[in-house]
Structures are given as C-alpha cells and as structure tokens.
N, CA and C of each residue as an Amber inpcrd file, in Angstrom:
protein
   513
   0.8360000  -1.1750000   0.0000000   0.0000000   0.0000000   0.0000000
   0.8810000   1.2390000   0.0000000   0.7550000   2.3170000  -0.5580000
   1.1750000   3.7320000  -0.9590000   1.2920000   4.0710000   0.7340000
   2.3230000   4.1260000   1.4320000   2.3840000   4.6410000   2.1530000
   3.9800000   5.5870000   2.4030000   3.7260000   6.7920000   2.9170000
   4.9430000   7.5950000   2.5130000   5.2160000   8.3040000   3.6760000
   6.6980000   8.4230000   4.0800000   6.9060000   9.3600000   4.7390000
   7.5040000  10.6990000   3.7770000   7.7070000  12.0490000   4.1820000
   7.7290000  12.9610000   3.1710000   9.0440000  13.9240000   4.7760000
  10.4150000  13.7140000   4.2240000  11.4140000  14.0690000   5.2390000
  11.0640000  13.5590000   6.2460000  11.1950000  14.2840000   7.4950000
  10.4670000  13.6510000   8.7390000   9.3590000  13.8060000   9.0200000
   8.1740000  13.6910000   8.3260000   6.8750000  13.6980000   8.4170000
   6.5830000  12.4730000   8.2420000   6.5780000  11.2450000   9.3770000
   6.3960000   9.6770000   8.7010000   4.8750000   9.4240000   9.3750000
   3.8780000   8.4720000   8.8540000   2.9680000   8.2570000   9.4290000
   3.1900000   6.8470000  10.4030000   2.4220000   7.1520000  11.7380000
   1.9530000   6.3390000  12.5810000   0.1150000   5.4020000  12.2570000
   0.5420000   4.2200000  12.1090000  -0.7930000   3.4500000  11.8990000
  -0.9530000   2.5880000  12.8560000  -1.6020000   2.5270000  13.8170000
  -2.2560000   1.2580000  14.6590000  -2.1250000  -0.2070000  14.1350000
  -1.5540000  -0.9570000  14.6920000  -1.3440000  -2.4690000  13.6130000
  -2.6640000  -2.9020000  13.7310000  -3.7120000  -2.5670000  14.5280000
  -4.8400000  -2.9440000  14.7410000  -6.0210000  -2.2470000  13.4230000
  -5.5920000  -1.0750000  12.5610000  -6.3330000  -0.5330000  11.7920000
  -6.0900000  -1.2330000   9.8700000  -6.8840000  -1.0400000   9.4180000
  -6.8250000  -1.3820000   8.1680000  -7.1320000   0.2740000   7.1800000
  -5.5960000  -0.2490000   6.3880000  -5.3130000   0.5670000   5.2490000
  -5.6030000  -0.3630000   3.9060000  -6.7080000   0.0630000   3.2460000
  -6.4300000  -0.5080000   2.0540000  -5.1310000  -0.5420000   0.7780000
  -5.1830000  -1.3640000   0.0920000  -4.0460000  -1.2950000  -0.7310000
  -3.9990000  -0.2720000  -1.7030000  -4.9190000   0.4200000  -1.7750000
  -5.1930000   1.5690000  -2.7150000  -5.6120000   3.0430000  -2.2530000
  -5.6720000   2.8420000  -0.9960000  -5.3900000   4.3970000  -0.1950000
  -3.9340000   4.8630000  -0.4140000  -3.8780000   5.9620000   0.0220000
  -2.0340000   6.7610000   0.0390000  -2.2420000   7.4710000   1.2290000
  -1.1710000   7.1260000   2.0570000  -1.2920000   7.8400000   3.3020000
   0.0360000   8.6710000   2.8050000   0.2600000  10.0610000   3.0260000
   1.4780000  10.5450000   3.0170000   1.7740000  11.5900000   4.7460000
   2.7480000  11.5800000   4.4910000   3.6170000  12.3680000   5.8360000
   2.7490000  12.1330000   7.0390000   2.8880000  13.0390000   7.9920000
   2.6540000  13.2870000   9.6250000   0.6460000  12.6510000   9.6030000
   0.5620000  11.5820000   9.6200000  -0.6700000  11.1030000   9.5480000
  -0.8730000  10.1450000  10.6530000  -1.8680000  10.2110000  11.4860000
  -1.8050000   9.1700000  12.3080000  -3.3940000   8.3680000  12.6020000
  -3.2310000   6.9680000  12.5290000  -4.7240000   6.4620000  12.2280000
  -4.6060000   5.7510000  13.2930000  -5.2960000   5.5600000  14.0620000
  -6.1960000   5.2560000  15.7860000  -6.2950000   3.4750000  15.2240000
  -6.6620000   2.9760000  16.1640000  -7.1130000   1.3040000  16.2140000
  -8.4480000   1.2750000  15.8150000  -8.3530000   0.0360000  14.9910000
  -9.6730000  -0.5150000  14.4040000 -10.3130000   0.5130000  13.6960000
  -9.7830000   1.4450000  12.9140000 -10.0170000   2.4320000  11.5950000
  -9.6870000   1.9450000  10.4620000 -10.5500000   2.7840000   9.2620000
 -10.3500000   1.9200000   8.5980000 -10.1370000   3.5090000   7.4150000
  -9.5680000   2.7950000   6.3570000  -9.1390000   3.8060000   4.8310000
  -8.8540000   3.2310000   4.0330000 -10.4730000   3.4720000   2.9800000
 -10.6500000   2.6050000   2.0010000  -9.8310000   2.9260000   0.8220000
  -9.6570000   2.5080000  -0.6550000  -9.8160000   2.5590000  -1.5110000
 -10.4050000   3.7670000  -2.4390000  -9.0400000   4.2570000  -2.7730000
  -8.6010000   5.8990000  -3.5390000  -8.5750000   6.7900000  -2.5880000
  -8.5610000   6.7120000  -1.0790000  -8.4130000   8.0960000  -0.3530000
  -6.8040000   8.0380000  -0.1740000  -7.2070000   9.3730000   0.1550000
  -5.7470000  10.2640000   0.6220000  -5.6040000  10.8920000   1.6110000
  -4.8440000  10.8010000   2.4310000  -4.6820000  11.2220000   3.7010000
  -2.9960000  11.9570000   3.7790000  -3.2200000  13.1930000   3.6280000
  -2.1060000  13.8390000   3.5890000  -1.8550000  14.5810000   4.3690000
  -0.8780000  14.5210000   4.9080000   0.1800000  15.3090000   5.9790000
   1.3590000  15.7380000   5.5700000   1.4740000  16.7290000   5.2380000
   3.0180000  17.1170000   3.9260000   3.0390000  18.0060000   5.3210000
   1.9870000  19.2640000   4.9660000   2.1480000  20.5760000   5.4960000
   1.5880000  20.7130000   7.3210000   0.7360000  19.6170000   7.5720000
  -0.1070000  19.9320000   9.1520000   0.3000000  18.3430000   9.1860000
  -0.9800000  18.0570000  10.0960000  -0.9590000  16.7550000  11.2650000
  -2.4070000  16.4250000  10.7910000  -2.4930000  15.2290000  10.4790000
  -4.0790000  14.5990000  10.0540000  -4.0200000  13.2830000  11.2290000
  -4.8900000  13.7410000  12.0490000  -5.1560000  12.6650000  12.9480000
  -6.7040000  11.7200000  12.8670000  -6.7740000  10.4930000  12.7560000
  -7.8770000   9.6150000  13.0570000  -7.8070000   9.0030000  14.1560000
  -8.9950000   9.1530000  14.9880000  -9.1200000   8.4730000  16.1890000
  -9.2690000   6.7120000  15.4700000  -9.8550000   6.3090000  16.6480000
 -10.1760000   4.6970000  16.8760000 -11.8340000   4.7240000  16.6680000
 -11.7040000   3.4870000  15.7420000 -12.9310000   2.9360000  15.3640000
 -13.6230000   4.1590000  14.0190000 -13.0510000   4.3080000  13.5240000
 -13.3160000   5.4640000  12.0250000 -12.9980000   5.0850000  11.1700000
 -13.8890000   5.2530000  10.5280000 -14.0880000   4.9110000   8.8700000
 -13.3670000   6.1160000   7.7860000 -12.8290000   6.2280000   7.1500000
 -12.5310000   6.9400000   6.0040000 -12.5520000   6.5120000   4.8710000
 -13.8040000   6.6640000   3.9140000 -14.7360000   5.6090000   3.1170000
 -13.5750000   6.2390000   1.6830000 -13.9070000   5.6890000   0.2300000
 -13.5620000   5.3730000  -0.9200000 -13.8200000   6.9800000  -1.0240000
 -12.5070000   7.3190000  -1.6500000 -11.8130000   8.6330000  -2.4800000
 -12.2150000  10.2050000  -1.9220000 -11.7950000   9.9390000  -0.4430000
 -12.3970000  11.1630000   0.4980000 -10.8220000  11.2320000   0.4950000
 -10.7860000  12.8700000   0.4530000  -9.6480000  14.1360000   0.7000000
  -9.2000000  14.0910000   1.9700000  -8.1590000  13.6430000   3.1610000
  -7.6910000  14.1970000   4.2760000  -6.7480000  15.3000000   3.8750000
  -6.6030000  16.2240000   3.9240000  -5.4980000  16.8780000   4.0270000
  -5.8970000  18.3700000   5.3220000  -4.4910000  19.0580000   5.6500000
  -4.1380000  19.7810000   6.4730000  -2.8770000  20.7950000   6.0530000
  -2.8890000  21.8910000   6.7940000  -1.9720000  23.2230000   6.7990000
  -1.7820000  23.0430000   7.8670000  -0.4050000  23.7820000   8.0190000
   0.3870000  23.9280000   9.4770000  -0.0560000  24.7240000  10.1420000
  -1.4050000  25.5790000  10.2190000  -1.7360000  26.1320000  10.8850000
  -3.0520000  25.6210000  11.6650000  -3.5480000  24.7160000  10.6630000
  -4.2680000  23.9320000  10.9610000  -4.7270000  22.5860000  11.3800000
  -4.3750000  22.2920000  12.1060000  -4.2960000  20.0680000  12.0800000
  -6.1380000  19.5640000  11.2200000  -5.6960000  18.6360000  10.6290000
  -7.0530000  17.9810000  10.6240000  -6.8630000  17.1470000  12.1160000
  -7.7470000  17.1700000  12.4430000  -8.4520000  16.4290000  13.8210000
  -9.8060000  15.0320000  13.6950000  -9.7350000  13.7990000  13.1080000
 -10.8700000  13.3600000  13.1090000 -11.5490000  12.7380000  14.2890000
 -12.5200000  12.5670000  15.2720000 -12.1580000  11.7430000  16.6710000
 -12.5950000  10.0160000  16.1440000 -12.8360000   9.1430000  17.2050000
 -13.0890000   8.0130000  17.3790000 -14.5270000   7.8180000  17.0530000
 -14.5610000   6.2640000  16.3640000 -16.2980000   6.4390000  16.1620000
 -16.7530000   7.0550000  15.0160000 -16.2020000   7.5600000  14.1750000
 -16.6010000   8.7110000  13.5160000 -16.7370000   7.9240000  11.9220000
 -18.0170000   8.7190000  11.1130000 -18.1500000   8.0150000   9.8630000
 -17.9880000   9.0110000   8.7770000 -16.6730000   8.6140000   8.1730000
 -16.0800000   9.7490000   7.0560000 -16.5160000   8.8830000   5.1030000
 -18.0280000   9.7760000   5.0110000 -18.5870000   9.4200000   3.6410000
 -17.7710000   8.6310000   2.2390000 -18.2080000   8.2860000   1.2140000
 -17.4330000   8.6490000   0.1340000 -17.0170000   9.8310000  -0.7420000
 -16.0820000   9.8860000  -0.9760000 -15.5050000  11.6060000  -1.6980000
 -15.8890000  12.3290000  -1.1330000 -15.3710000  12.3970000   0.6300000
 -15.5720000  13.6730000   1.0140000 -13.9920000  14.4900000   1.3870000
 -14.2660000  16.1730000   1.7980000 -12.7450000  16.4490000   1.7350000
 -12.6370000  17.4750000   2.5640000 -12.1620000  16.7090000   3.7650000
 -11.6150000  17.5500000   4.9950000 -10.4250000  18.1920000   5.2900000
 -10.5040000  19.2680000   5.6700000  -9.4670000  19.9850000   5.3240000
  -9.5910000  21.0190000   6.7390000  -8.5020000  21.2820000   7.3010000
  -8.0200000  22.1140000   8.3730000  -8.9660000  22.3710000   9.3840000
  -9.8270000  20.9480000   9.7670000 -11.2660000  21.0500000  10.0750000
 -10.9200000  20.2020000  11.9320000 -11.9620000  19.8110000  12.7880000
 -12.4460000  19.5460000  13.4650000 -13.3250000  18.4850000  13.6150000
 -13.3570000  17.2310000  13.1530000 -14.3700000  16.5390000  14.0340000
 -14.3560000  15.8810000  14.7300000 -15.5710000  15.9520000  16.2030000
 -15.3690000  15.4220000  17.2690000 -15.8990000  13.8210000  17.0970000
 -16.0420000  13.2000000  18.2330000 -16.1870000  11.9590000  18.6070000
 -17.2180000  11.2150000  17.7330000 -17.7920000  10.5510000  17.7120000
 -19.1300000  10.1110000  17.2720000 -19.5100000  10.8970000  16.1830000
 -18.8670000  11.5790000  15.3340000 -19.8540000  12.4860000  14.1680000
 -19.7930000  11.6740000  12.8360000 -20.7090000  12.3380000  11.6430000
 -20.6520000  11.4040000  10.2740000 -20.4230000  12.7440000   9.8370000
 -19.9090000  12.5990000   9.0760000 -19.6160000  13.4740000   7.8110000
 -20.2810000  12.8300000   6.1250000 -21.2890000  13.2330000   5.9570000
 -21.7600000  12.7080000   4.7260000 -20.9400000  12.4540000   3.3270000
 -21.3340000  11.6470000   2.3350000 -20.8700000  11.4040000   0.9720000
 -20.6190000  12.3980000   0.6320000 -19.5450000  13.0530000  -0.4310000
 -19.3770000  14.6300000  -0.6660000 -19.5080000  15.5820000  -0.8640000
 -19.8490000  15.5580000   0.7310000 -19.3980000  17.1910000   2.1620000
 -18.0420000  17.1690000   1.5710000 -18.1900000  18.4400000   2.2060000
 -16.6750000  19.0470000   1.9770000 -17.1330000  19.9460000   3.2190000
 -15.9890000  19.8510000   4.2750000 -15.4300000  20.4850000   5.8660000
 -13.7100000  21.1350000   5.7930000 -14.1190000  22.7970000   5.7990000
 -13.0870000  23.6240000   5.9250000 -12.2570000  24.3730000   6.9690000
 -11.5690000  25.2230000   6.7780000 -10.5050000  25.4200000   7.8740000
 -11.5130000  25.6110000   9.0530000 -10.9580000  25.4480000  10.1650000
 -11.3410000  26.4120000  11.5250000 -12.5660000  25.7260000  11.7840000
 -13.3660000  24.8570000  10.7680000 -14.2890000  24.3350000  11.3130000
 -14.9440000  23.3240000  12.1660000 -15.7190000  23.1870000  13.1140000
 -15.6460000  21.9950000  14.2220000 -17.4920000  21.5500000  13.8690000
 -17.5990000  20.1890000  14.0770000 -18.2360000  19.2190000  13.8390000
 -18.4930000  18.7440000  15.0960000 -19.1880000  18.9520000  15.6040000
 -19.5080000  18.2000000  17.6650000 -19.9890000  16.9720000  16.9560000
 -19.5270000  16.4400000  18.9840000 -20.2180000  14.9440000  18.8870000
 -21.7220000  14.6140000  18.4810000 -21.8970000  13.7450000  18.0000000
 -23.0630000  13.4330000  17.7200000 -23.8320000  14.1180000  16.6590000
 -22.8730000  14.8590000  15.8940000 -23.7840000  15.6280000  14.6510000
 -23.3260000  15.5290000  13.1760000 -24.3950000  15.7100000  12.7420000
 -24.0030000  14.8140000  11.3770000 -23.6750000  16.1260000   9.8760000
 -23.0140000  15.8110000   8.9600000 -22.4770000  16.8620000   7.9960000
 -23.5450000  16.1970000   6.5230000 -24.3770000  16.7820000   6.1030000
 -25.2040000  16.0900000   4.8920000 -24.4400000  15.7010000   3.8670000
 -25.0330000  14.5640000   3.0420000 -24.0690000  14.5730000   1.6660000
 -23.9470000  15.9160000   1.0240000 -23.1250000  15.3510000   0.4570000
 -22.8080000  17.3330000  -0.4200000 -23.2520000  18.4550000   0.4250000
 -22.9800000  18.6640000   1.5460000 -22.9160000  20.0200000   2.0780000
 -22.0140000  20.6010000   2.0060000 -21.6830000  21.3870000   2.2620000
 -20.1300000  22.9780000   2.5000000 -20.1830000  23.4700000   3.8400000
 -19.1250000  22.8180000   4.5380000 -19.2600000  23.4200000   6.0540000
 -17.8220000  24.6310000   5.5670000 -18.4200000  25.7070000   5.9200000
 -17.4950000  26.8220000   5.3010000 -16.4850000  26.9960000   6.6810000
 -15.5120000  27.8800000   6.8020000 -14.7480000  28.3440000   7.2190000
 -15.2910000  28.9870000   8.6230000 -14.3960000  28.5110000   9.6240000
 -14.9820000  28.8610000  11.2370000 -16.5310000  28.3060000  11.4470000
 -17.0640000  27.3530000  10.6210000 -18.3760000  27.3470000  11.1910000
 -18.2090000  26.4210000  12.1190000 -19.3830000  26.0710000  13.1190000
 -19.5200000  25.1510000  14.3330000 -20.6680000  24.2540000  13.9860000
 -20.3720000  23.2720000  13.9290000 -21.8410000  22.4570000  13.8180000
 -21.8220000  21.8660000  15.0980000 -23.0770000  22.0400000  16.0320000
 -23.0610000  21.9520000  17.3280000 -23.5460000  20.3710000  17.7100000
 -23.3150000  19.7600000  18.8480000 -23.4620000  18.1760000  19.2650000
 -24.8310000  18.1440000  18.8180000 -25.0700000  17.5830000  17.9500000
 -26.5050000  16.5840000  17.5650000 -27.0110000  17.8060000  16.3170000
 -26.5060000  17.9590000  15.7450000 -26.9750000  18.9800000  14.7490000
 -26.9040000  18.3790000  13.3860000 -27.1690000  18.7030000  12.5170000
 -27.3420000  18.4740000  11.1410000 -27.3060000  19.4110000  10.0630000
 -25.8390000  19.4460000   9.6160000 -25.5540000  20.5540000   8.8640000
 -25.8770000  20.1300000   7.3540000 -26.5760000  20.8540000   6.8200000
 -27.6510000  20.6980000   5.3150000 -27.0920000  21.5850000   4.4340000
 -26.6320000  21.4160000   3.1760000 -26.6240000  22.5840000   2.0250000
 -25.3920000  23.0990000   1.6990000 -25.3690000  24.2690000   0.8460000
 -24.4400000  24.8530000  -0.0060000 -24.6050000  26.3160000  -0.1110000
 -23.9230000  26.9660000   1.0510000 -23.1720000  26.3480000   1.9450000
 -24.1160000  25.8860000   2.9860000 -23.9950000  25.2230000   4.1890000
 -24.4790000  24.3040000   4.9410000 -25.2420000  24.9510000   5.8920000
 -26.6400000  25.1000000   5.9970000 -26.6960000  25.3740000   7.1590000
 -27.1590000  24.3160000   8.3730000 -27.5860000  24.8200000   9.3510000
 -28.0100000  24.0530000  10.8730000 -28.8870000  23.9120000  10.8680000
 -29.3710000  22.7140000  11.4560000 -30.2190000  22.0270000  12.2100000
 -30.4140000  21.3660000  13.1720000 -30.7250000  22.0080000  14.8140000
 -30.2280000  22.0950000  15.8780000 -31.0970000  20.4980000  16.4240000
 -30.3690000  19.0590000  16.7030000 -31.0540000  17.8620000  17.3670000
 -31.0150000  17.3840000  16.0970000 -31.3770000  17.3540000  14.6580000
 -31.6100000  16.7870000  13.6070000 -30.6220000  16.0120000  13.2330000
 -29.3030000  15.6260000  13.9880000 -28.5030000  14.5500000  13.5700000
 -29.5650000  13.1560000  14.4010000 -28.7360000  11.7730000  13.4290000
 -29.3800000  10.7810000  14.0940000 -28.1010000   9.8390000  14.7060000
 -28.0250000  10.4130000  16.3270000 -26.5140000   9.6180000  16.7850000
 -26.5860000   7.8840000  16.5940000 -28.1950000   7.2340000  16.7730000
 -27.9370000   5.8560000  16.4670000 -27.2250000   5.5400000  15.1120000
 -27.9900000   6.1660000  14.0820000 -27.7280000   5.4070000  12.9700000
 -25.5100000   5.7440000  12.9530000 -25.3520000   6.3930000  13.6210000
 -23.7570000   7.2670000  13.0490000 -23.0290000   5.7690000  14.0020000
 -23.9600000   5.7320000  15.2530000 -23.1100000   4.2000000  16.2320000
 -23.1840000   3.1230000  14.9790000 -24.5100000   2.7500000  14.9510000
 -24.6280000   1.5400000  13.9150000 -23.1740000   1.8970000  12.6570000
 -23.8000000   2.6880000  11.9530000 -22.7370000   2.7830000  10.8840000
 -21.0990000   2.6750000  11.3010000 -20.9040000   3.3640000  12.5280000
 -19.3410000   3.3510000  12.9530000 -19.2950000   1.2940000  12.9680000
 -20.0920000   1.2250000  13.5600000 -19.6010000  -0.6650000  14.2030000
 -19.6050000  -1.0680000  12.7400000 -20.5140000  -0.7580000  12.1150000
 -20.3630000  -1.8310000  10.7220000 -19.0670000  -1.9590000   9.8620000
 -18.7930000  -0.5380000   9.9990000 -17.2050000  -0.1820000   9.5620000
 -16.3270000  -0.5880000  10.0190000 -16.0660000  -1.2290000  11.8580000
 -14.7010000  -1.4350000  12.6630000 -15.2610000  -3.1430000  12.0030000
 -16.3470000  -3.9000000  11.7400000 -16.6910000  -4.9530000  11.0090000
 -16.0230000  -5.1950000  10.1220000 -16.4410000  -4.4840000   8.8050000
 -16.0990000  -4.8570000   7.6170000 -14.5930000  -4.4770000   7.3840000
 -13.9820000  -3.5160000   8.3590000 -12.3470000  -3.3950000   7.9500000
 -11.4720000  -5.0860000   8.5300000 -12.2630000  -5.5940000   9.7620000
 -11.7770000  -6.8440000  10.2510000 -11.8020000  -7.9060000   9.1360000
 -13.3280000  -7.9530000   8.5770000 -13.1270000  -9.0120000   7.6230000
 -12.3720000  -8.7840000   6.2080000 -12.4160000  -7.6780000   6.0090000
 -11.0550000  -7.0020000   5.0170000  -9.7510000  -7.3680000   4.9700000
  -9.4040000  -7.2390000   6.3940000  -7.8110000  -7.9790000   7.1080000
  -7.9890000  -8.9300000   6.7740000  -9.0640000 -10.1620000   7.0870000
  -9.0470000 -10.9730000   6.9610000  -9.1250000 -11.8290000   5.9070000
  -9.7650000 -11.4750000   4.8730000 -10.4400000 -11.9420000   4.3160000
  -9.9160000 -11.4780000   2.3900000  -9.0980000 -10.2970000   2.3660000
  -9.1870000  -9.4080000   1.3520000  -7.5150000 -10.0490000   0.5690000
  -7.5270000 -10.2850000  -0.7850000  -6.3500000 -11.1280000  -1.6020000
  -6.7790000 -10.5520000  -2.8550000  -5.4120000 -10.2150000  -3.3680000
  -5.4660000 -10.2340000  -4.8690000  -5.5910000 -10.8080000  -6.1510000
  -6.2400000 -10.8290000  -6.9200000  -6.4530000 -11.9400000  -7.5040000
  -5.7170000 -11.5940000  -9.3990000
C-alpha cells in the first residue's frame, strides 16, 4: 500500500487498523485502532498533522489533508462518507460526515452531529453536538442529527475493515 513518509513527516498506523491497498497515506498522519481507509483516499500530511481516532471509517476517495496552521483532527467512532474532503477542520467523537461534504478550515463538527451529503461546512463554522448541517453552503439544524444510525454505521465499519484484514487477496 502507498504509504509515505515525506522528510520527517512519517505516518503512525495502529497495527490494529486497516489501510487498504489503494489508499495513500502521506507524511505526519496518524490512524487510531480498528479504523479503517478505504480505496482511492488520501490522507495527507506534507504541510499539518491529520489525525484519526479509533474505530473510524474513512470511506472510498475522500480528501484528508491539512496546513500547518491547521491540524485535521478526526475523533473516534466517527463516519467519514465517500468523496468527502476535509481539510483544516475539526471533528469530534461520534460524528458522520456525509458522501461529498466538503469540511473547511477552523471548522468543528460536535459529537453526535451529522455533515449532509454534499454540504459545505465553510470556514470557522460550528456544527453543534446533535446537529445536522444541510446545504451549499451548509446550514443548521439544531437535534436533527441521528446519533444511532452514526453508532450503527461506525460498528459496521470497525466490522467490515476486520473481515477485510481478513479476508481481502489479490487476484
């Protein structure tokens, strides 16, 4: 698998997490236990610090990247869409970030709240614990996240990356 250090920017991976063979992790990247990064994403750390907690998904051809002024931050638990692209952003514990959203500098994502497909969380915004950020650009919707379905979805993911390890050969 594409994995790179870039000078001394090397990434740290949990032996417990699954990198697919077709992700690229580059520089200062660090992925938590029982996470997972599917197939065409990128997780780049040239310029900042891209952190994934434990038990997170980072689904097929979603953007990590970061500035040195900014860390990406993802927490634990957390369900990162397909083609989505986080960038100098914030999210906390338990959040989803929808199919491609796109989450910008300065911006924070609370626990338990969810980012819509294709929304635009713009610059400094806050999406508050249990909220549901909608649109282009995104706005709020204060309780309108659904924290079960984001648990369910997180477990299915620390699932299917196990049987991945397990299970996944080239043919």
């Amino acid at each position: 698998m594409p994995i790179y250090a870039l000078g001394e920017r090397t990434p740290t991976i949990h032996p417990d997490a699954f990198v697919h063979p077709d992700a690229v992790v580059i520089g200062d990247v660090r992925v938590g236990a029982d996470s997972s990064v599917w197939p065409g994403a990128v997780l780049r750390g040239d310029y900042g610090t891209v952190i994934v907690g434990e038990r997170t998904s980072i689904q097929d051809g979603t953007v990590v990247h970061a500035v040195a002024e900014f860390p990406t931050v993802i927490g634990s638990d957390c369900v990162v869409g397909h083609l989505a692209h986080l960038e100098g952003c914030v999210i906390d514990d338990g959040a989803l970030v929808g199919s491609g959203s796109i989450v910008l500098h300065q911006a924070t994502v609370h626990s338990g709240a969810t980012v819509a497909a294709g929304a635009v969380v713009r610059n400094r915004t806050d999406v508050p614990e249990g909220a549901l950020a909608v649109g282009v650009p995104a706005s709020v919707r204060e309780g309108a996240s659904d924290r079960e379905l984001i648990r369910r979805s997180a477990e299915l993911y620390v699932a299917n990356a196990r049987r991945y390890r397990e299970q996944l050969r080239a043919l």
